[in-house]
Residue frames relative to the residue before (quaternion, step in Angstrom):
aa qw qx qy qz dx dy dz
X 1.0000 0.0000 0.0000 0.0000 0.00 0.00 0.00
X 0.5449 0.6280 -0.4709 0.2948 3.48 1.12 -0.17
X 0.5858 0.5647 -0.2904 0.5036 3.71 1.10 0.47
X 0.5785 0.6053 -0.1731 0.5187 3.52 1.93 0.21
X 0.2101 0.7739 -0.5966 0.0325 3.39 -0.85 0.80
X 0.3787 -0.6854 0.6187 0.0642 3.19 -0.97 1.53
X 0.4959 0.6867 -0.5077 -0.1575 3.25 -1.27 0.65
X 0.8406 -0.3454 0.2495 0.3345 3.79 -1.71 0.56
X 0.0197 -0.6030 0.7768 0.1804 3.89 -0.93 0.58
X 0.8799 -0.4031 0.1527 0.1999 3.56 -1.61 -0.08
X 0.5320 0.6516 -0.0558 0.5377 2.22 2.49 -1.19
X 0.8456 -0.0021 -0.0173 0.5335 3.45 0.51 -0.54
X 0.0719 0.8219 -0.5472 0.1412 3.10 0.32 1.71
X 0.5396 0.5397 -0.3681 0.5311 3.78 1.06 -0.89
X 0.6046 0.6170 -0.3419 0.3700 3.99 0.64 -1.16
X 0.7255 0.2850 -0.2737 0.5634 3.26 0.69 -1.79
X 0.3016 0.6984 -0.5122 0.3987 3.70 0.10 0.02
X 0.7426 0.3630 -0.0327 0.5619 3.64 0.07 -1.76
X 0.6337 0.4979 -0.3359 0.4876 3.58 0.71 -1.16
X 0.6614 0.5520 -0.1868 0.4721 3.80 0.65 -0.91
X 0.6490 0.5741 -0.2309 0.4426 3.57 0.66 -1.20
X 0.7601 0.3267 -0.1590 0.5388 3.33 0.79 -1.90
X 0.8069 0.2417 -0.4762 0.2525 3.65 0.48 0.35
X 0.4745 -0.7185 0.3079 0.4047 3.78 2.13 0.22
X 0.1497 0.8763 -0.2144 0.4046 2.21 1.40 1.99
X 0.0828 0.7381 -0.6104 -0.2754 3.86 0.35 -0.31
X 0.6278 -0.5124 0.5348 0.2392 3.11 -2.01 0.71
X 0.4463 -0.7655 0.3301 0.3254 3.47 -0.62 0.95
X 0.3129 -0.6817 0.4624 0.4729 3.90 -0.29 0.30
X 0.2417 0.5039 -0.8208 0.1184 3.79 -1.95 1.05
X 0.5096 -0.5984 0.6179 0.0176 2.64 -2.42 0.58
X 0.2713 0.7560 -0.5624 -0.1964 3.36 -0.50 0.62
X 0.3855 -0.7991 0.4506 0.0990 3.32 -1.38 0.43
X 0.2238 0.8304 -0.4994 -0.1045 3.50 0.09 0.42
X 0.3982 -0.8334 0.3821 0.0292 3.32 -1.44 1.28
X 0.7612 -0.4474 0.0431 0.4674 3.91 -0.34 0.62
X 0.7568 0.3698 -0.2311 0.4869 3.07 1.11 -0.72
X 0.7569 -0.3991 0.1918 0.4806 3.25 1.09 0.83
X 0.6429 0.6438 -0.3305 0.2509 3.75 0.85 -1.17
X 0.2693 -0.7954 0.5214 0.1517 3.60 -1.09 0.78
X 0.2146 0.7820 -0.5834 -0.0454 3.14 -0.83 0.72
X 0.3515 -0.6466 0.6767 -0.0205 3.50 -1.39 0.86
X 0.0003 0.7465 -0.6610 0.0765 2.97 -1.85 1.28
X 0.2161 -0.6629 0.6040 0.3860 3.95 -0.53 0.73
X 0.2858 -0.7369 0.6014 0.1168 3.27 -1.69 0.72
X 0.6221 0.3349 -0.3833 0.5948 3.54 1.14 0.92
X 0.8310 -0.1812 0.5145 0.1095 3.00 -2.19 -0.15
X 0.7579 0.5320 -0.3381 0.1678 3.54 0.14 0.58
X 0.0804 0.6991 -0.6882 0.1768 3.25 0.20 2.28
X 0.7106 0.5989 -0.2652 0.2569 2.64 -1.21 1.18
X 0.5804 0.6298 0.1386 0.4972 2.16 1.92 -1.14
X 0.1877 -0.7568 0.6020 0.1721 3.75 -0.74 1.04
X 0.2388 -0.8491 0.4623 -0.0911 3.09 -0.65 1.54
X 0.0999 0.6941 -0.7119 0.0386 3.90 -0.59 0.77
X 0.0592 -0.6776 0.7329 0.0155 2.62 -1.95 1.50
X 0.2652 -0.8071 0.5132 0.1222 3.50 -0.38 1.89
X 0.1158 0.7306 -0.6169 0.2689 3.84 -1.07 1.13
X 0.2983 -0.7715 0.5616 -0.0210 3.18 -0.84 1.92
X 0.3654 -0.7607 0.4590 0.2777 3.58 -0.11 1.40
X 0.6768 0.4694 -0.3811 0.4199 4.12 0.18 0.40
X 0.9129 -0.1107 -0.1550 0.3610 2.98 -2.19 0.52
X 0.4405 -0.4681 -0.7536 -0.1379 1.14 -0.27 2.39
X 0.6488 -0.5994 0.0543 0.4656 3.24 -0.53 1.45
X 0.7782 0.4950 -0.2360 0.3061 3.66 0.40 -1.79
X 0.5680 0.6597 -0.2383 0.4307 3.31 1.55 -0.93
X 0.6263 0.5462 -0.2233 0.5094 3.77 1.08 -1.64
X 0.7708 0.3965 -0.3095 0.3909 3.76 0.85 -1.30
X 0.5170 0.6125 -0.3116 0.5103 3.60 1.33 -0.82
X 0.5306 0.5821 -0.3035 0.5362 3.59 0.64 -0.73
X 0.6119 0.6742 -0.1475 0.3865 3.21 0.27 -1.64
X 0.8469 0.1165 0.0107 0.5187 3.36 0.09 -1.58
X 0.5748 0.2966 -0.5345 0.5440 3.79 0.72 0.34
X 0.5699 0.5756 -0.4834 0.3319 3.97 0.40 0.55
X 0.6319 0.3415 -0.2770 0.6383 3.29 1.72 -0.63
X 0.7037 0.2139 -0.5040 0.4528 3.46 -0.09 0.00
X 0.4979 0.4382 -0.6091 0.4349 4.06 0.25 0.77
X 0.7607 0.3969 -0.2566 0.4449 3.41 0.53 -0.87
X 0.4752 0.5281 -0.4373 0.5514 3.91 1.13 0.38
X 0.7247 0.4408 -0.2668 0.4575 3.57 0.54 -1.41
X 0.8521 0.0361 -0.3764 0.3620 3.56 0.82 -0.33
X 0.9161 -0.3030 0.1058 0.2402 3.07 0.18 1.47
X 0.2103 0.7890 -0.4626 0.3455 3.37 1.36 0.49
X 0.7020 -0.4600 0.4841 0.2476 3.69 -1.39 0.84
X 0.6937 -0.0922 0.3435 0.6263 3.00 -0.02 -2.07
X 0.3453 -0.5865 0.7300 0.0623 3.63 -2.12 1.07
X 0.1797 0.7810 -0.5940 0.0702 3.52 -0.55 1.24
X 0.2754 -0.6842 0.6498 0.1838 3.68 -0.32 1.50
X 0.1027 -0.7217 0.6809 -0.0711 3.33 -1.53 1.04
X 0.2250 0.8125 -0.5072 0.1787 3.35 0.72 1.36
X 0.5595 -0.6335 0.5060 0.1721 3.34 -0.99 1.95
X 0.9100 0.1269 0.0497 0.3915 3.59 0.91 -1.09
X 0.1931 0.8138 -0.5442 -0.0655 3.32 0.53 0.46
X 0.6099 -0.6456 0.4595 0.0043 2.92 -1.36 1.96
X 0.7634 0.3814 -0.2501 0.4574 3.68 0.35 -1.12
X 0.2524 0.7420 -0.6021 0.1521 4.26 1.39 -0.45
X 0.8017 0.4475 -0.2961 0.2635 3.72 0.41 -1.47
X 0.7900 0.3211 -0.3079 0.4218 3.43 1.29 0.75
X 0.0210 0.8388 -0.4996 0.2154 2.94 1.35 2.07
X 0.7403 0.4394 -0.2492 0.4436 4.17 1.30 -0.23
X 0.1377 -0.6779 0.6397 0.3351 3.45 -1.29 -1.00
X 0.1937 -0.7869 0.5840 -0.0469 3.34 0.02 1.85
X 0.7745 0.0064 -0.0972 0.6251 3.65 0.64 -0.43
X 0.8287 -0.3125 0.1970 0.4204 2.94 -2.37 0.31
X 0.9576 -0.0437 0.1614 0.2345 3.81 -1.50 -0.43
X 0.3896 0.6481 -0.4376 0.4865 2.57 1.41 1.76
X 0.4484 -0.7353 0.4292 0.2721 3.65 -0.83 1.26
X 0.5590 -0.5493 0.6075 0.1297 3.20 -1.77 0.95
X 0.1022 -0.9251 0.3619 -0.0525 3.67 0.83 1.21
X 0.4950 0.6770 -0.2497 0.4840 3.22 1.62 -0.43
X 0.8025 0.2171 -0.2152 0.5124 3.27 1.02 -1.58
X 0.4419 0.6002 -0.5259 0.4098 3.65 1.05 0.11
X 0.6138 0.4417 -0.4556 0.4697 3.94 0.84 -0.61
X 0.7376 0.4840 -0.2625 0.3909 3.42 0.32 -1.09
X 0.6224 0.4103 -0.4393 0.5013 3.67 1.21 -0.34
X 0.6982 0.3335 -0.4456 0.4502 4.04 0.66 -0.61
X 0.4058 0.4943 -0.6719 0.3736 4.15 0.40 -0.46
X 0.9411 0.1404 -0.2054 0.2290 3.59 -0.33 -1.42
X 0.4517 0.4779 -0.5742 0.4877 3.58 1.19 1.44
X 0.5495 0.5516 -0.4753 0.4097 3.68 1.07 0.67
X 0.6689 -0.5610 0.3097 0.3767 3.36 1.84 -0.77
X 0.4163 0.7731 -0.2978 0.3745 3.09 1.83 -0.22
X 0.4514 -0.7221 0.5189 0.0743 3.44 -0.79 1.73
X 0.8476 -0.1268 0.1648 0.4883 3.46 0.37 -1.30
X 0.0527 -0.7884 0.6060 0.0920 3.97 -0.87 0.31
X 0.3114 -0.6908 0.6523 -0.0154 2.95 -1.25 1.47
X 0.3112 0.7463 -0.5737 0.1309 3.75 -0.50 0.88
X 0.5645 -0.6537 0.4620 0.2016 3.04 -1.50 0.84
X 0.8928 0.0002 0.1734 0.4158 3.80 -1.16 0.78
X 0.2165 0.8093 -0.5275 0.1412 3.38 0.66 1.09
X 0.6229 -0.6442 0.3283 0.2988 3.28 -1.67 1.62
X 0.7182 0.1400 -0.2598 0.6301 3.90 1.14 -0.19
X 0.4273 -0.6055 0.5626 0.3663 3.92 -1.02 0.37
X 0.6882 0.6091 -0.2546 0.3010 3.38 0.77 -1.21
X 0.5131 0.6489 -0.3760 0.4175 3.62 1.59 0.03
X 0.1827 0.8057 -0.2888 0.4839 3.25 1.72 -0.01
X 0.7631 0.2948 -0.1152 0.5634 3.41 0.33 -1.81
X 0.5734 0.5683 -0.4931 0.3241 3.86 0.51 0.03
X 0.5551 0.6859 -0.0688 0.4655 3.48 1.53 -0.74
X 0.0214 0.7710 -0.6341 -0.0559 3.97 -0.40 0.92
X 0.7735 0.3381 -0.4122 0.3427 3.23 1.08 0.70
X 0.6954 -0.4508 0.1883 0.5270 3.73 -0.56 0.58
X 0.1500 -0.7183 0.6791 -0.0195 3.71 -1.09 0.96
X 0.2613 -0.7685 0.5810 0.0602 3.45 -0.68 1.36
X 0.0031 0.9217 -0.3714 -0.1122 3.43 0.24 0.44
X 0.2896 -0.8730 0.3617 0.1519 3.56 1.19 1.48
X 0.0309 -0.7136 0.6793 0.1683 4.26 -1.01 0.46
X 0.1916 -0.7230 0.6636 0.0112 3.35 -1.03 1.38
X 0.4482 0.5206 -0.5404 0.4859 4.04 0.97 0.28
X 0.7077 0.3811 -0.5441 0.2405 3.87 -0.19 0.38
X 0.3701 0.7468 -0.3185 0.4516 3.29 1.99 -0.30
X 0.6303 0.5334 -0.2794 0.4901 2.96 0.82 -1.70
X 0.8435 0.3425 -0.2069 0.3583 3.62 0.07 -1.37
X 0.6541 0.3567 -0.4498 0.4926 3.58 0.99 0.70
X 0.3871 0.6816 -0.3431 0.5175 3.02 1.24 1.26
X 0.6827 0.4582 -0.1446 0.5505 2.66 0.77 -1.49
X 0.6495 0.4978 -0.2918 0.4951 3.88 0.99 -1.36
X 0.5859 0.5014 -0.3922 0.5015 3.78 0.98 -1.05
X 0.6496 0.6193 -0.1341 0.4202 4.27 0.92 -0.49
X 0.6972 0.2301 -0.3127 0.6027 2.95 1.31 -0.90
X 0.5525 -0.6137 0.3204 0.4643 3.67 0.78 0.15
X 0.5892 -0.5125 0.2537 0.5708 3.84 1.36 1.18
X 0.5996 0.4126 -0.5102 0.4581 4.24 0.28 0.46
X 0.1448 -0.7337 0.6609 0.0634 3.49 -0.85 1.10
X 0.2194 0.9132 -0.3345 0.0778 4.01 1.61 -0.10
X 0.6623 0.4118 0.1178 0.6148 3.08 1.47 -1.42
X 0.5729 0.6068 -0.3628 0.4148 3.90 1.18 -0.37
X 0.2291 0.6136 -0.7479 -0.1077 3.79 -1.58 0.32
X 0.6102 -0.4861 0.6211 0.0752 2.66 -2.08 1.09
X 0.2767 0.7988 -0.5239 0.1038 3.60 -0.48 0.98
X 0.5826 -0.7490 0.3066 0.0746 2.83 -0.70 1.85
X 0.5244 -0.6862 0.3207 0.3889 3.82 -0.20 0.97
X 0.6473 -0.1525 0.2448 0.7056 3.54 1.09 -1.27
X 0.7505 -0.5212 0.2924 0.2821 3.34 -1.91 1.17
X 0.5420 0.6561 -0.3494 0.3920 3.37 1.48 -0.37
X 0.7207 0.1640 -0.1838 0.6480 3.79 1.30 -0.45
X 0.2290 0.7472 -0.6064 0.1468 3.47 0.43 1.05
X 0.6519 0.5285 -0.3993 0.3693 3.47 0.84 -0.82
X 0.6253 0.5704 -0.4056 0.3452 3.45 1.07 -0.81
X 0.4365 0.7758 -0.3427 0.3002 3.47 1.53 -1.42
X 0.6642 0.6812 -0.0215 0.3070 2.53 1.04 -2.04
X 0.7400 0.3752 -0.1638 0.5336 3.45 0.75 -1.29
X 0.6593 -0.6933 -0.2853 -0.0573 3.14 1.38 -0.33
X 0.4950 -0.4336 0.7290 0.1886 2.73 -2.43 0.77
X 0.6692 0.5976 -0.3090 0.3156 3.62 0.67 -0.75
X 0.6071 0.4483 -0.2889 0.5890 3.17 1.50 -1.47
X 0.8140 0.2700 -0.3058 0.4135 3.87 0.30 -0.43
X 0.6099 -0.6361 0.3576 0.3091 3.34 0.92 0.61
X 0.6618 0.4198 -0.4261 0.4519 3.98 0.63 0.09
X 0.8385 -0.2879 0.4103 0.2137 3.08 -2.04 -0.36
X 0.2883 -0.8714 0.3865 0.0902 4.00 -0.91 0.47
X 0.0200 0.8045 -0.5918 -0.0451 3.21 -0.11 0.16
X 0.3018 -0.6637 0.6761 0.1058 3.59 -1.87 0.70
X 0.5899 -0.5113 0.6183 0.0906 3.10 -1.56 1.32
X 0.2641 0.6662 -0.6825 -0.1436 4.31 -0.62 0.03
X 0.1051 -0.7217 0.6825 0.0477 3.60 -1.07 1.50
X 0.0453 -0.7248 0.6711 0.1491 3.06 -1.30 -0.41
X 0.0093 -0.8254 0.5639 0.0270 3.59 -1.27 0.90
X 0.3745 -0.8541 0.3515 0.0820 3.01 -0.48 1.75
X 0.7667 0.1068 -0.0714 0.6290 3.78 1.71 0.13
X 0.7244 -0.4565 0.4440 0.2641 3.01 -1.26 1.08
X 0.7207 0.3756 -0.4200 0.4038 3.86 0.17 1.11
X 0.7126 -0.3432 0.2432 0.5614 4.08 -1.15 -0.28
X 0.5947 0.6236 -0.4476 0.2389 3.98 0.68 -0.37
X 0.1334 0.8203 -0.5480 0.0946 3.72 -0.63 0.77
X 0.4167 -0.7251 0.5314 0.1348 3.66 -0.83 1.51
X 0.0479 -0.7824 0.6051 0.1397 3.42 -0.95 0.74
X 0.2102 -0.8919 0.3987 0.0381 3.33 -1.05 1.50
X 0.6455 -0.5458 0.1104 0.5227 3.00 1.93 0.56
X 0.6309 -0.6873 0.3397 0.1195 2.84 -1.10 0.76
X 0.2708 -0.7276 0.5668 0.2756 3.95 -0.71 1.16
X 0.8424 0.2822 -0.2527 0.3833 3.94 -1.35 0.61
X 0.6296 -0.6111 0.3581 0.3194 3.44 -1.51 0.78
X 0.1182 0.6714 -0.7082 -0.1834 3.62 -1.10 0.65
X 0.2898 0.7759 -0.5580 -0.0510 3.39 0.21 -0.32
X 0.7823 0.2180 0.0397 0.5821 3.78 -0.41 -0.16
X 0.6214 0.4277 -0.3522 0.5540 3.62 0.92 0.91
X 0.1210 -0.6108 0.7327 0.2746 4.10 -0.97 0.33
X 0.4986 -0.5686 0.6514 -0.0618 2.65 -1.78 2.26
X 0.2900 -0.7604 0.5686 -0.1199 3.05 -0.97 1.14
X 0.0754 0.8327 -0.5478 -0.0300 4.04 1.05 0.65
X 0.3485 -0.8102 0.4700 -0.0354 3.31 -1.72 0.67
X 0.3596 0.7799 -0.5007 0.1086 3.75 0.32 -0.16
X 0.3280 -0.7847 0.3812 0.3623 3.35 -1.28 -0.26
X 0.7993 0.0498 -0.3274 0.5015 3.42 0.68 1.40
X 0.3451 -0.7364 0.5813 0.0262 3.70 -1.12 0.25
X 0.1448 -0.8225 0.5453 0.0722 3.47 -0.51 1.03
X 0.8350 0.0164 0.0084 0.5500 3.48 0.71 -1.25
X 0.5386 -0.5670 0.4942 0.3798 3.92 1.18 0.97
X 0.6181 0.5685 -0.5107 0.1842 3.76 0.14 -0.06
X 0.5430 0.5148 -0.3682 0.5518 4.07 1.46 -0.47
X 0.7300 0.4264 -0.3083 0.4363 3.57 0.85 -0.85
X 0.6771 0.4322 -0.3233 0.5003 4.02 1.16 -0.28
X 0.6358 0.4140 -0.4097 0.5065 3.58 1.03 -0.60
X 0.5760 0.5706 -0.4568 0.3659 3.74 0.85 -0.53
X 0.7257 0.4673 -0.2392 0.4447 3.45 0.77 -1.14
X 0.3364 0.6923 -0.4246 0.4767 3.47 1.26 -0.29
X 0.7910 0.4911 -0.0810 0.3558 3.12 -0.20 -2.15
X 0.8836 0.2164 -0.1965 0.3657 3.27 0.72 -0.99
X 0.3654 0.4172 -0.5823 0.5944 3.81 1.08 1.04
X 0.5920 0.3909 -0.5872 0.3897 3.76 -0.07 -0.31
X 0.6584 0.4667 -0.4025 0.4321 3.77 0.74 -1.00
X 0.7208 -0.4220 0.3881 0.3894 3.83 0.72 -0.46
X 0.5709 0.5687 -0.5239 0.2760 3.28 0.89 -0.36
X 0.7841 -0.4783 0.3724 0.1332 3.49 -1.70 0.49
X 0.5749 -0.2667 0.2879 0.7179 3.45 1.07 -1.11
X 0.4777 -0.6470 0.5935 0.0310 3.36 -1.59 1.00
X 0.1432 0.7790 -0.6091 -0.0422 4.00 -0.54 0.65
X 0.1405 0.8194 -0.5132 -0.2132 3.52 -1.11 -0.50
X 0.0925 -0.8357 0.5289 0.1156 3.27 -1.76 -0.18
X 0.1890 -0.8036 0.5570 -0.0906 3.31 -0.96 1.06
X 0.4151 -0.7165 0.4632 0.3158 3.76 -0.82 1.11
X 0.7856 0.3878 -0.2051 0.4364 3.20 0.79 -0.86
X 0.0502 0.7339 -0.6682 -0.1113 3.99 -0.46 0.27
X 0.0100 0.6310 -0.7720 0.0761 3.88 -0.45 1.74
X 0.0334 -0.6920 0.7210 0.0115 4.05 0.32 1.18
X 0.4431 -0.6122 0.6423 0.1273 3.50 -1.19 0.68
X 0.4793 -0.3808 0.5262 0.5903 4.09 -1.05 -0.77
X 0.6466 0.5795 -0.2393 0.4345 3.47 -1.43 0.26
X 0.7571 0.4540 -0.2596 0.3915 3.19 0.07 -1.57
X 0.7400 0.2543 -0.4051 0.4729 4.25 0.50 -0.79
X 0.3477 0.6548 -0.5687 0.3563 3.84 0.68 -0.03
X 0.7749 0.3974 -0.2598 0.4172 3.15 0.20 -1.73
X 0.7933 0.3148 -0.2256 0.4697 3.72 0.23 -1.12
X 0.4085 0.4690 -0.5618 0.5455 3.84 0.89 0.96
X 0.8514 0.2398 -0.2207 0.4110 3.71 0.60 -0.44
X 0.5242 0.5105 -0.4932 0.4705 3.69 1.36 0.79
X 0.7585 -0.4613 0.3061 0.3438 3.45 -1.69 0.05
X 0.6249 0.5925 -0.4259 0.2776 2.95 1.10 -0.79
X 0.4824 -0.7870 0.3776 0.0730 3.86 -1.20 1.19
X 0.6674 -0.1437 0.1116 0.7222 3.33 1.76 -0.04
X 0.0614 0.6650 -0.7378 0.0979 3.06 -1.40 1.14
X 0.6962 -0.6005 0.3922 0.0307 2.64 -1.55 1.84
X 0.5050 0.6799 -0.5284 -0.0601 3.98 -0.66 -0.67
X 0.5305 -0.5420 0.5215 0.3909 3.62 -1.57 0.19
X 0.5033 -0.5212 0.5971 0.3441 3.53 -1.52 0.24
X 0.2736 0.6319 -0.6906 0.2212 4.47 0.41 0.57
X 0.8316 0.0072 -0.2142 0.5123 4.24 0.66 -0.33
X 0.4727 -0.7361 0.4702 -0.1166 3.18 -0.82 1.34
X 0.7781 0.2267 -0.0982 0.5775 3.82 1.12 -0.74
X 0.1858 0.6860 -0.6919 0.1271 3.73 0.95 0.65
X 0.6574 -0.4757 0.5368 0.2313 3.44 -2.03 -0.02
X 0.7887 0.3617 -0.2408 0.4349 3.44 0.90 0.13
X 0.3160 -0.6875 0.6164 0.2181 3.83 -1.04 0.05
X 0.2641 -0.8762 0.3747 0.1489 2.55 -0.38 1.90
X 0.5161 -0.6417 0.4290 0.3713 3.90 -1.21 0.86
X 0.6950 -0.3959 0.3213 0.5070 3.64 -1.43 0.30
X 0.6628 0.3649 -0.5516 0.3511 3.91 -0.66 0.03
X 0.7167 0.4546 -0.4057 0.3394 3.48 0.35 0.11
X 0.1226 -0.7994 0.5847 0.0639 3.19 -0.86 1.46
X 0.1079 0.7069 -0.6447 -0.2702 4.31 -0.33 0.41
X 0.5693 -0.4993 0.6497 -0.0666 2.15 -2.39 0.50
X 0.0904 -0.8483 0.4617 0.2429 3.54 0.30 0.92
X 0.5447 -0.6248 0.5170 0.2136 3.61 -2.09 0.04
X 0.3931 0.8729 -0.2784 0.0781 2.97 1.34 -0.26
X 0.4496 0.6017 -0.3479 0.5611 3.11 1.33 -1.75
X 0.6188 0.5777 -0.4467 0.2895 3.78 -0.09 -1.59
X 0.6847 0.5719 -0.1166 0.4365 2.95 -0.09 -2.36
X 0.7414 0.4588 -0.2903 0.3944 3.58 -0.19 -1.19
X 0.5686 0.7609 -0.1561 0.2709 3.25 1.08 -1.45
X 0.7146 0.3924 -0.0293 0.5783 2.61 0.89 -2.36
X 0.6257 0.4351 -0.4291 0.4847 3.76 0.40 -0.61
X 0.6326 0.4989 -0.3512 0.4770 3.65 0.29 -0.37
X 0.8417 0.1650 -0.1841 0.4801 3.29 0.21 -0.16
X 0.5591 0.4449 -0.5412 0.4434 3.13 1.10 0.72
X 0.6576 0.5016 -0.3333 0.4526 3.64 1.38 -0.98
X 0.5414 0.5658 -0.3527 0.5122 3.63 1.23 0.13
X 0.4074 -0.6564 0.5283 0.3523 3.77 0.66 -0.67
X 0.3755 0.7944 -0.3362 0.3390 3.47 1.23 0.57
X 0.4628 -0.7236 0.3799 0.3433 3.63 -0.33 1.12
X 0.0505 -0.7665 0.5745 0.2828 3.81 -0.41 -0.19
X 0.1255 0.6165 -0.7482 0.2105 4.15 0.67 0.61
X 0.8647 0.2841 -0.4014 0.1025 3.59 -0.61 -0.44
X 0.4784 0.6256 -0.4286 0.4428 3.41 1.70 0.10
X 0.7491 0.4475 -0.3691 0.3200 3.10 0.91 0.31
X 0.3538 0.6689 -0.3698 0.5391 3.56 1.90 0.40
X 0.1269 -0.8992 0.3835 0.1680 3.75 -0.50 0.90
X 0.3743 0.7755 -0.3705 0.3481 2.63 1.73 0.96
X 0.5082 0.5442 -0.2665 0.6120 3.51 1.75 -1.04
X 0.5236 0.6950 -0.4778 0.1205 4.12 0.39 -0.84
X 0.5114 0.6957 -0.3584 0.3552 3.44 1.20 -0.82
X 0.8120 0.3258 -0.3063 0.3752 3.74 0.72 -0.59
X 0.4212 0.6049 -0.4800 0.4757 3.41 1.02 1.19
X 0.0222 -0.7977 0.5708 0.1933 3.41 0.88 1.14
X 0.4165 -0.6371 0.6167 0.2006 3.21 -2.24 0.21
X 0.2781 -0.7579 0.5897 0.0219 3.11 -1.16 0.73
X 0.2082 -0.6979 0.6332 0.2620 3.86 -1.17 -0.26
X 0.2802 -0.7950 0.5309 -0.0872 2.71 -1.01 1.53
């Protein structure tokens, strides 16, 4: 690693921190600056041709600011000569416009992925993206990182290692497969969330729920949450069906205002998240426990600034030696 330099956009300073620590690292020195009228500007404050460079930066609150940031960090770190540009984004914000579902509306996903790699960007390392297929928007290599098995040796470290009694229920049919993988890694049963959302904001109708919880604490998944409302009406829904007690977890927590009010006053008994965004708008209320990414992150930079394959970080069978922490 002595050919590495790691450094911090605004967004995920506390992150690179941890990211740095676990590999005995210092944090690279830059500046950013933003100026009355709004403009951003950014400078690396070391040395580093030559050099494989990662600049970690979660692409939210606030979104346009974090991604700008972002891309005047690689094209500083191109201009002075860096090796390799690896974006290392804990979150990438724009995932939920990876399509064109209706008329004359922009495919925002691939509009990020087309300016990251007119800034110069080599490689991106992100965590649990909301479509996989954004991947294909990219001609360069996308690491696409899963921080739900962390979560679920958490969750097993919680239930006191018995998963006997446990279902996995999936937020909405859109992350069933993940649900899926897993119930498998933890060995129990599944169940599926059917929502539906009739407009383009935090509202979302639950229409019940596919598989048995009765007489089991339900355990819901997704991989991010804006206003807690899919994750409180879910838990709603399922004690009415019988279930026992009601956890969840989510990689991303993009909690909006609002959002811990509401889940301070639903059933749900503890919800999980990872530290990938770091500057939501809110303070979160006692059921939230995070869970950092670091180990991950660190990981994956390590063996990428080595020349080191990373196929196995993506097998959730190996996941167990990313220990978790609270953060």
């Amino acid at each position: 690693m002595d050919n590495t330099a790691i450094f911090a956009g605004l967004g995920s300073q506390q992150l690179t921190e941890r990211i740095c620590a676990q590999l005995g690292l210092p944090v690279g020195q830059s500046k950013t600056i933003t100026f009355s009228e709004g403009n951003t500007f950014v400078k690396v404050g070391e040395n580093v041709r030559g050099k494989d460079t990662f600049i970690v930066q979660t692409t939210v609150y606030p979104t346009n600011d974090n991604f700008m940031e972002l891309l005047f960090y690689i094209d500083a770190l191109k201009r002075a000569s860096a090796r390799s540009v690896t974006a290392v984004i804990p979150y990438f914000a724009y995932a939920k416009g990876d399509k064109k579902d209706e008329p004359r509306v922009s495919i925002r996903a691939r509009v990020c992925a087309d300016a990251l790699e007119a800034a110069g960007v080599d490689r991106v390392i992100t965590v649990d993206l909301h479509a996989q297929q954004i991947q294909g928007f990219f001609s360069v290599p996308v690491d696409n990182l899963m921080a739900l098995p962390i979560l679920a040796d958490r969750l097993l470290e919680e239930m006191g290692g018995t998963v006997d009694d446990m279902v996995i229920v999936a937020a909405d049919t859109g992350f069933a497969k993940e649900a899926r993988e897993f119930a498998t890694y933890l060995n129990c049963p599944v169940a599926i969330a059917d929502k539906m959302r009739p407009a383009h904001d935090d509202s979302a109708e639950i229409l019940g729920i596919l598989g048995s919880v009765e007489g089991r604490k339900a355990f819901i998944v997704d991989d991010f949450s804006i206003s807690c409302k899919t994750l409180c009406g879910t838990a709603a829904e399922l004690l009415d069906l019988g279930a026992t007690d009601v956890y969840a977890a989510i990689t991303h927590g993009v909690f909006a205002p609002g959002s811990m009010d509401l889940l301070a006053d639903s059933k749900i008994s503890r919800l999980f998240v990872t530290d990938t965004v770091e500057t939501a708008p809110v303070e979160y209320c006692d059921k939230v426990e995070t869970v950092s990414v670091d180990g991950l992150l660190s990981e994956a930079i390590r063996r990428v600034g080595s020349g080191e394959s990373l196929s196995s970080m993506f097998d959730w069978t190996t996941r167990a030696r990313f220990a978790t922490h609270h953060v």
